[in-house]
Steps between C-alpha positions, in 0.01 A plus 500: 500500500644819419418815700174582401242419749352188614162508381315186634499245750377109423483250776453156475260337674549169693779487752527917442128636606341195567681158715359247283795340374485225781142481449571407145757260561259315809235489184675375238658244715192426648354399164774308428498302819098468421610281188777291677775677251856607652597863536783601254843630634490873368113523387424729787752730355470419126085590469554855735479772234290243277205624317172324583541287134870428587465401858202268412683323232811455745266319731343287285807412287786534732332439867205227386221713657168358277166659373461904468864622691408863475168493613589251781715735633333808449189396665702337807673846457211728512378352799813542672471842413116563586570357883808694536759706309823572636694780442879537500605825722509836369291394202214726530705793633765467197245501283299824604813714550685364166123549360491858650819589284478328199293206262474195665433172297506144621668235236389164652542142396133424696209487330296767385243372784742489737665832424169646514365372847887574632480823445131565598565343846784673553314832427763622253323450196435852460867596536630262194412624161585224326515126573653233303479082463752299374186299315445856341828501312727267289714337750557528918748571664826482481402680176435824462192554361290531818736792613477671151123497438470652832757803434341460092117598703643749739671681174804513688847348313632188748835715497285703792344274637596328868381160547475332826540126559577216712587184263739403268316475213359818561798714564656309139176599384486895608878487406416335129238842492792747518350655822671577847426213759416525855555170683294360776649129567218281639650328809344158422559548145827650482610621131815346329779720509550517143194653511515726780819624304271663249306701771619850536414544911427244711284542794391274818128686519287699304510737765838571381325590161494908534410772244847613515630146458314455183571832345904451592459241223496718232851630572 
């Protein structure tokens, strides 16, 4: 980024706002365990950034989960969701002073469902102008294309853009955008540290996420 300005923020979702990421992992597995199949080595890792299409084929090709994977664990994911939704600290906050100061997006491998009821519950939805699935564009995460459609609707060029994120494939994947990258390691998901290479700042909290923080990126 040169000196101009940043211009927007984009957070992902799980494992930044929201601390689903275990609850995904407990639901996948559990589905797996329903159909007497063994859990991979890596698959927890491999399917995080996954687009709904991806991460369903994984499952059923790679893992041996049966029937409809997606809408197995969407629905076992929804109601997860609807008795309770937990929040990783600082979300709210971050997002309603970052939100204050400049366009706030959300570029999330969930579902457009789950995106939607996320952001609802955690009465931000008004704050985010523009929300983005991985089902929505061409390919998930670790590819770009979640991160540029998001900076492509806010009219902003990724160059300006500050993306904040807690896995590997989605710091490779803000990274692959051209953008500056805020990292947020998850502490049961810890990133790789070739990824956490690409980040630009690395925090423990989003509490540590400040106005001034963000706009010192553009320097």
């Amino acid at each position: 980024m040169s000196a101009r300005s940043v211009a927007a923020v984009v957070f992902d979702m799980d494992g930044v706002l929201t601390d689903t990421e275990t609850i995904w992992d407990q639901v996948r597995r559990g589905l797996a365990e329903a159909d007497g199949v063994p859990w991979p080595e890596g698959a927890t890792e491999a399917m995080m950034g996954m687009s709904t299409p991806e991460w369903a084929d994984y499952l059923a090709t790679s893992v041996g989960v049966r029937g409809d994977t997606a809408e197995r664990t969407l629905e076992a994911m929804a109601a997860h969701y609807r008795a309770h939704l937990p929040t990783m600290p600082g979300a709210v906050e971050a997002v309603q002073r970052l939100a204050a100061r400049w366009p706030v997006a959300v570029a999330s491998s969930s579902a457009r469902r789950l995106i939607d009821t996320s952001l609802q519950t955690l009465g931000i939805a008004d704050l985010i102008q523009v929300s983005v699935s991985t089902e929505e564009v061409a390919a998930g995460k670790p590819a770009p294309d979640g991160f540029l459609r998001a900076c492509e609707l806010l009219g902003v060029e990724p160059s300006r853009a500050v993306a904040i994120e807690d896995s590997s494939n989605g710091l490779r994947s803000a990274s692959a955008a051209g953008m500056r990258v805020i990292a947020v390691p998850h502490e049961a998901f810890p990133p790789a540290p070739d990824a956490l290479a690409l980040a630009d700042l690395v925090v423990a909290d989003l509490d540590e996420v400040t106005v001034e923080l963000v706009a010192g990126l553009a320097g």
